[in-house]
C-alpha angles and dihedrals in degrees: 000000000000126000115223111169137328126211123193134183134188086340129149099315098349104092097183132025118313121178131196122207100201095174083066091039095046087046092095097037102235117049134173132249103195146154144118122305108286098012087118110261096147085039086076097043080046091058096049088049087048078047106058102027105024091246139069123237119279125321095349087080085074113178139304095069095280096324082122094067099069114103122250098215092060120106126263094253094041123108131222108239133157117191119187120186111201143155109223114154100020071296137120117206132166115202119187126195138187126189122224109283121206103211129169111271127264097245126008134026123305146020139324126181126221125218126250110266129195138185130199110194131177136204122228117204088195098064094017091235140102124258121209106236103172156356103188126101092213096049097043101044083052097050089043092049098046081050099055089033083214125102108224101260080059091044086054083046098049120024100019088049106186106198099208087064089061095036080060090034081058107053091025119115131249091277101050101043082043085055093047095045098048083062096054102039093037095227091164078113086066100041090052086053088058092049099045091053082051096057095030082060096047088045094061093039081056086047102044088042086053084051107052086037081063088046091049096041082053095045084056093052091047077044098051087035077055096057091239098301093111118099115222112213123246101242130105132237103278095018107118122266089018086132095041082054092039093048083034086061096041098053087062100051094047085054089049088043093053099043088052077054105070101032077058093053085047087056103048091049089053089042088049098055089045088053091053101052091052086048095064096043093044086058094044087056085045098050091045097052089044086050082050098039090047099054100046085048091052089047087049090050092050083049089058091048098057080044082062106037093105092048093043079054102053092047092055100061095037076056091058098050083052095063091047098052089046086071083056085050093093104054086036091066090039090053090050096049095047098056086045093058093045089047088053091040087055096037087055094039088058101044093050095055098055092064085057132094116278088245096056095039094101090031112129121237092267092047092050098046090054091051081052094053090044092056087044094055086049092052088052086058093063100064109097091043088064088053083055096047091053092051093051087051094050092044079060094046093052093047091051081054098053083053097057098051090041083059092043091055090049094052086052094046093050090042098050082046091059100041087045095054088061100041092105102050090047098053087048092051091046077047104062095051103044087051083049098054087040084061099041082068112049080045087050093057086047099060093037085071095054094044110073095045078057092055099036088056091051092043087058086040086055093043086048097058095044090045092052087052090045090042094052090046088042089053101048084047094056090045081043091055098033084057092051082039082052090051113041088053087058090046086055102041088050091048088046083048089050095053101044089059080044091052103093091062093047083055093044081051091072102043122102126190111278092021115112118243116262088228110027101030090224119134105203116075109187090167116028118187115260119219108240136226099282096019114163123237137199094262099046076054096049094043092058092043087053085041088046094051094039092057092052100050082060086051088057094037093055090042092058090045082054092053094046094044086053099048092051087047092059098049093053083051100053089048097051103026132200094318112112124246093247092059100046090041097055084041093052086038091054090042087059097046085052097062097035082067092034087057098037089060095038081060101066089057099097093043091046088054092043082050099053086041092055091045089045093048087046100053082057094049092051090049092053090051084045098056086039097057094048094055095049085052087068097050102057096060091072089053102043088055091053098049085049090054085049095044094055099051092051094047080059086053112052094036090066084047095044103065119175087336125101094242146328104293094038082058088053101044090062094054090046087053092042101045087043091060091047099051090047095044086056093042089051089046097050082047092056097049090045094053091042088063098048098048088054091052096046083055093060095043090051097056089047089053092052100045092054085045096065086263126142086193144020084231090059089050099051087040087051094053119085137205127259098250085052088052099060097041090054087043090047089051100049091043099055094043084062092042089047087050095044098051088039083058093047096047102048083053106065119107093216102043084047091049081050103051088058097055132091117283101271110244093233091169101060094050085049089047086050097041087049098056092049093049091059099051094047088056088053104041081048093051087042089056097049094045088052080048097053094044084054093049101040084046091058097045091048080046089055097037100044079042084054094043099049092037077053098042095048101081080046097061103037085052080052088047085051102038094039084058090046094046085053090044091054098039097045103241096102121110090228081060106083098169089044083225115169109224095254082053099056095053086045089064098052091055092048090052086058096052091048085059098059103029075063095064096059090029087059084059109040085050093048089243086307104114129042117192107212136172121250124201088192122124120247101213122306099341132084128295126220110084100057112140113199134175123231110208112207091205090066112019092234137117119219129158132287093242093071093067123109121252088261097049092046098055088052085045093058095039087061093036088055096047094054089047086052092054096049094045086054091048090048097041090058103285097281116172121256109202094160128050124164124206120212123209128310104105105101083076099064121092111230099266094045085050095046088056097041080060104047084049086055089043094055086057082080092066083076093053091253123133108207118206110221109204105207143130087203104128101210088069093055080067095041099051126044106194109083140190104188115196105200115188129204146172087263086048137268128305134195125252112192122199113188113211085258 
């Protein structure tokens, strides 16, 4: 990584622009930063670092997320801006960065902030020209760190190197170097390595602990299945041989379950056989008390027999009169049936002949069929009178129609008469708008015309403004480049005017000792010019000639742009004139409001002639309806007069027909009525007579029936029949007094129930005593049993799964073994750790070994040999050993600690240690080149030779083509090197003077 050049505007102390040139100050190789105390010389090595990462180092950022780092002395419009040029990556980049700024607001009262902005460009040796690669923060602080390989806290270690920080480094103890260089190696891998075996161990403990707590909780069921005899071992979930104790246990219990098991199965074959004998003896005193029961309950029945004779007998012969009246039955219900049909046929004849005429009401039926033959004949009479008196109804029904049409014409006529009055007003109103419209548009077309120069005109007025803004800009950026064009001409020419005095010394460079001069010929050269602090070379030469050339390329870009900007400017003004925007602009703004209306209007033109076609099409229609109306009027006079000529015959008619009654069919209606009655009344009479026979003669027939039955009377006969529901009750009675005495017989008559019956009373309750007590200990020595069962087989189950659980849990605890002695080794508390070194420590200490290392090789010359750095793995007190840093002093052959230098010694001490620490961090960071290093303080405390030699050591770092920045206020180096940066401070804040080594 290369500085260029470095620009800086209202930051830290530097109110206005101040600009570094870090190729002339890299020239020499070795160049100062100096200045009084405050005058801003970190503020500069701040603003590379804001540069590059966005921030500065440590508490100097302050808050508002960099709002802190604008200067105070800048002016009120001036923003804060800070632009670096480097080459890092065979790569040259400028970033430019600019923190937020809070300004006064455009318009109104008060503050606005504006947001951080930041630019990444690259410059592109093909075109000679830079290339914008990116805005964005994110994008731009990753491309720059992949590119440095370094975060920023490594950068301000490393290329930024602040003494004071390795003066502490190198008297700190183990934890705080271990604390710097984890931020500079980046060992939090490490560190992570050592965490995720912790917590891979105290996830397997977790695991191995779950595990035996599963173990234990299966060894208390075993204990509870048990019944307590089983003996838990005295361990702990996690404690070793806690499942050989737990499977050990179990085994035991399995052997005791199993021996209970079979002295339970003893006991319930003897309690079985017992049960079995009571049992049959329980069944034969059971047999014998149901014999014993059964035949007194069969001598009480036949008691209660002999208690019923007199009533079996009675039902019996009610039974028997029964039989006989059932063959009267028949007549009876004849009889019945008879007298029910007489009752209705006299019930219906009376009631037919009260709705008769006083003077039919004793009529017989003959006398009352003719009158209904008479009325009949009458009602057919009447016939063609009700074909009159429909006719008459539909003569009134077409005249109410005629009437209606006649109302509806006149409706039409009156209507067409209206709409016709105002015909005339409404077609001169249609019109109108149809001639408006007509004229809209003509005026429409006209305006059209008028409306795109307008805008045409306002478009140029527009491109004029923009181009005077863009012209004006264009014209400040060509005197800007034809003044960088200016000076970069003058730096070449003095370079080139540098290098032609230093010529003689670029020429001495090439000859060689028997060679003639190039200029004099001569081949002895007893005094050779020597090239000077700040000579210029061919290639300085070369680099301002290619600045100057490319400056003034941008002089003749941005003249062209000028030319182009002003031509264009021209032609918008010769399109829009000398009018102003706003003019044109309310002029083309009216135009266009003008036609907006013009067009609206034109639009209604088609619907105002539709309209006017419709209203034109409708006075004819109404005409038409008009004429119509008037011709159907006529020709309903000839057809009312003949439906009055009809309608008066017919009313003669039907008033003769009529009679007293209201009309025709009122008049038939009353002989319909009058013809049904009497036809029912006769029908009703002939019914009665008829009934009346039949009942005499069922009467006859029934006294006949009973005589022959047995019967004095028909009456003895109907009380001696039952119901059906009486007959089978009587029938059910008899029959189950022959069943009971059946059955009593039967039973009485057994040989066993008899022998029975002469033995002893069976003592039921004893067997049942006996029965029940074996009984009962056949159930417990059955529930013994299968609890001896259960424990056997629970046992077994908590014995597989406690086997399956330890076989499972064994990988698991043999990994928790491993990882648990990884995790101590790591983390320094294992035995097999005798430095008790964590694992990052232990890196670290590698890294520390190789800085030592080459923090050794300067420290050997600015000591004059005297002093070795080296690494010690030793432990300082109780902590932990790895990261010791010891000096070896050549004088005396001894190492003692850092902490016993001078202040002088330690400062040359921390230099070397830094720039060893440089060169690892680059190493480590990819091996990207470092070829600018700035050194911060520390030098007012060398002697002159010390420093002599501190200063050659930094001069041979331009052997490696590097140029180191020294940042003192010491004076002597003012003398000693001639490349200066000079920071002056005042009261209107601090500005840049730049010496070059020339």
């Amino acid at each position: 990584m290369r500085l260029h050049r470095l620009d800086i505007t209202a930051f830290g102390p530097f109110g206005a622009s101040q600009s570094v040139d870090f190729d002339d100050l890299s020239a020499a190789g070795l160049f100062l930063l100096h200045g009084p105390t405050g005058a801003g010389k970190t503020s500069v090595l701040d603003a590379v670092c804001y540069a590059l990462y966005g921030s500065v180092p440590g508490a100097r950022q302050g808050g508002g997320q960099g709002m802190t780092l604008r200067s105070d002395h800048a002016a009120p419009g001036t923003r804060t801006e800070v632009r670096l040029e480097l080459t890092v990556a065979g790569r040259r980049l400028e970033i430019t960065r600019q923190p937020p700024w809070e300004r006064l607001k455009l318009r109104g009262k008060g503050t606005t902030v504006d947001k951080a902005q930041t630019w990444l460009r690259e410059y592109d040796a093909t075109t000679r020209a830079w290339k914008d690669l990116s805005r964005s923060h994110q994008e731009i602080g990753e491309e720059v760190t992949q590119l440095l390989g370094m975060s920023r806290e490594q950068f301000c270690q490393v290329v930024l190197l602040p003494q004071g920080d390795f003066a502490r480094f190198l008297r700190a103890d183990a934890e705080a170097r271990g604390k710097l260089l984890g931020r500079l190696f980046d060992t939090r891998r490490f560190a992570e390595v050592e965490k995720r075996l912790a917590e891979r161990r105290r996830a397997t403990e977790a695991q191995v602990r779950e595990g035996d707590a599963t173990l234990l909780a299966d060894a208390h069921r075993m204990q509870q299945a048990a019944g307590d005899a089983m003996e838990l071992p005295e361990l702990a979930p996690g404690e070793p041989g806690l499942a050989e104790a737990v499977l050990e246990a179990a085994a035991v219990a399995r052997a005791d379950a199993r021996e209970l098991l079979t002295i339970a199965d003893r006991r319930l074959a003897e309690a079985e056989s017992a049960q079995a004998a009571t049992g049959r003896r329980l069944a034969d005193a059971r047999e014998l008390d149901r014999l014993q029961r059964r035949y007194a309950e069969a001598r009480e029945r036949a008691a209660r027999l002999a208690e019923r004779a007199d009533a079996h007998r009675a039902a019996r012969e009610r039974m028997e009169r029964a039989r006989k009246a059932e063959a009267v039955a028949p007549a009876l219900e004849l009889r019945d049936a008879a007298d029910g049909e007489h009752r209705r046929a006299a019930t219906a004849e009376a009631g037919a002949r009260a709705l008769l005429p006083q003077a039919l009401a004793d009529a017989g039926a003959a006398g009352l069929a003719a009158a209904a033959r008479r009325a009949a004949e009458e009602l057919g009479g009447l016939e063609s009178a009700r074909r009159a008196e429909r006719r008459l109804a539909e003569l009134v029904e077409e005249r109410a129609g005629l009437d209606r049409q006649e109302r509806a014409d006149e409706e039409v006529r009156q209507e067409a008469e209206t709409w016709l009055a105002e015909w005339e007003t409404v077609r001169t109103g249609l019109q109108s708008r149809v001639d408006s419209a007509q004229e809209a548009a003509t005026r429409a077309e006209q305006l059209a015309v008028q409306r795109d120069p307008a805008r045409r005109r306002l478009a140029a007025a527009r491109q004029r403004d923009r181009l005077s803004d863009d012209t004006e800009a264009a014209r400040q950026r060509a005197l800007a480049a034809a003044e960088d064009a200016v000076e970069a001409r003058a730096h070449w020419l003095d370079l080139k005017e540098q290098r032609l005095h230093g010529i003689a010394a670029e020429l001495a460079a090439n000859l060689t000792d028997g060679s003639p001069c190039a200029v004099c010929g001569a081949t002895q050269h007893p005094a050779p010019a020597r090239k000077t602090t700040g000579h210029v070379d061919r290639e300085a030469e070369e680099r301002a000639l290619t600045a100057y050339q490319t400056a003034d390329e941008r002089r003749a870009q941005a003249e062209r742009n000028l030319g182009t900007l002003r031509e264009a400017l021209a032609a918008a003004t010769a399109e829009a004139g000398d009018a102003p925007t706003a003019r044109l602009a309310e002029e083309a703004e009216e135009l266009e409001t003008a036609y907006t209306r013009a067009r609206a209007t034109a639009s209604g033109l088609h619907a105002a002639q539709e309209e006017l076609r419709r209203a034109e099409g409708e006075r004819e229609q109404r005409v038409a309806a008009q004429q119509q109306a008037a011709v159907r009027s006529a020709s309903r006079v000839a057809g009312r007069d003949r439906l009055e000529r009809e309608q008066a015959v017919l009313e003669a008619e039907l008033t003769q027909s009529r009679g007293a009654a209201e009309s025709v069919a009122a008049r038939a209606a009353q002989l319909e009525r009058r013809a049904a009655l009497l036809t029912d009344a006769a029908d009703t009479a002939r019914a009665a007579e008829d009934t009346a026979q039949r009942l005499k003669d069922a009467d006859a027939r029934l006294a006949d029936a009973a005589f022959r039955a047995g019967f004095d009377t028909p009456a003895d006969a109907a009380a001696a029949l039952l119901d059906d529901t009486a007959h089978r009750e009587l029938q059910r009675r008899l029959d189950a007094w022959q069943s009971e005495e059946a059955a009593v017989r039967a039973v009485l008559a057994e040989a066993g129930t008899a022998d029975a019956a002469r033995r002893p009373p069976a003592d039921l309750a004893s067997a049942e005593q006996a029965a029940a007590d074996a009984d009962r200990r056949l159930r417990e020595a059955s529930s013994a049993r299968d609890a001896a069962d259960r424990c056997r087989a629970e046992l077994d189950r908590l014995s597989a799964h406690a086997t399956t659980s330890a076989r499972r849990l064994a990988p698991l605890r043999e990994e928790h073994t491993r990882v648990a002695r990884l995790a101590s080794l790591a983390a320094g508390t294992s035995a097999d750790n005798e430095r008790r070194m964590r694992l990052e420590s232990y890196v670290l200490a590698a890294r520390l070994e190789q800085v030592a290392a080459a923090a050794t090789a300067r420290l050997l010359r600015m000591s004059s040999g005297r002093y070795t750095l080296v690494h010690s793995d030793d432990r300082s007190g109780r902590g932990r050993s790895g990261l010791g840093l010891h000096v070896v002093d050549a004088w005396t052959g001894r190492e003692r600690d850092t902490a016993t230098l001078s202040g002088g010694e330690t400062f040359f001490a921390s230099l070397a240690l830094a720039l060893g620490l440089a060169d690892v961090v680059t190493d480590e960071a990819g091996g990207v080149r470092l070829d600018t290093l700035f050194i911060d303080e520390g030098f007012g405390s060398l002697d002159d030779q010390t420093l002599d030699e501190v200063l050659d050591v930094l001069d041979a770092l331009r052997e490696r083509d590097r140029s180191v920045g020294i940042v003192s206020h010491v004076a002597d180096l003012r003398r000693r090197i001639h490349a200066q940066l000079e920071v002056v401070k005042g009261r209107s804040g601090s500005v840049l003077r730049q010496r070059g080594a020339g």
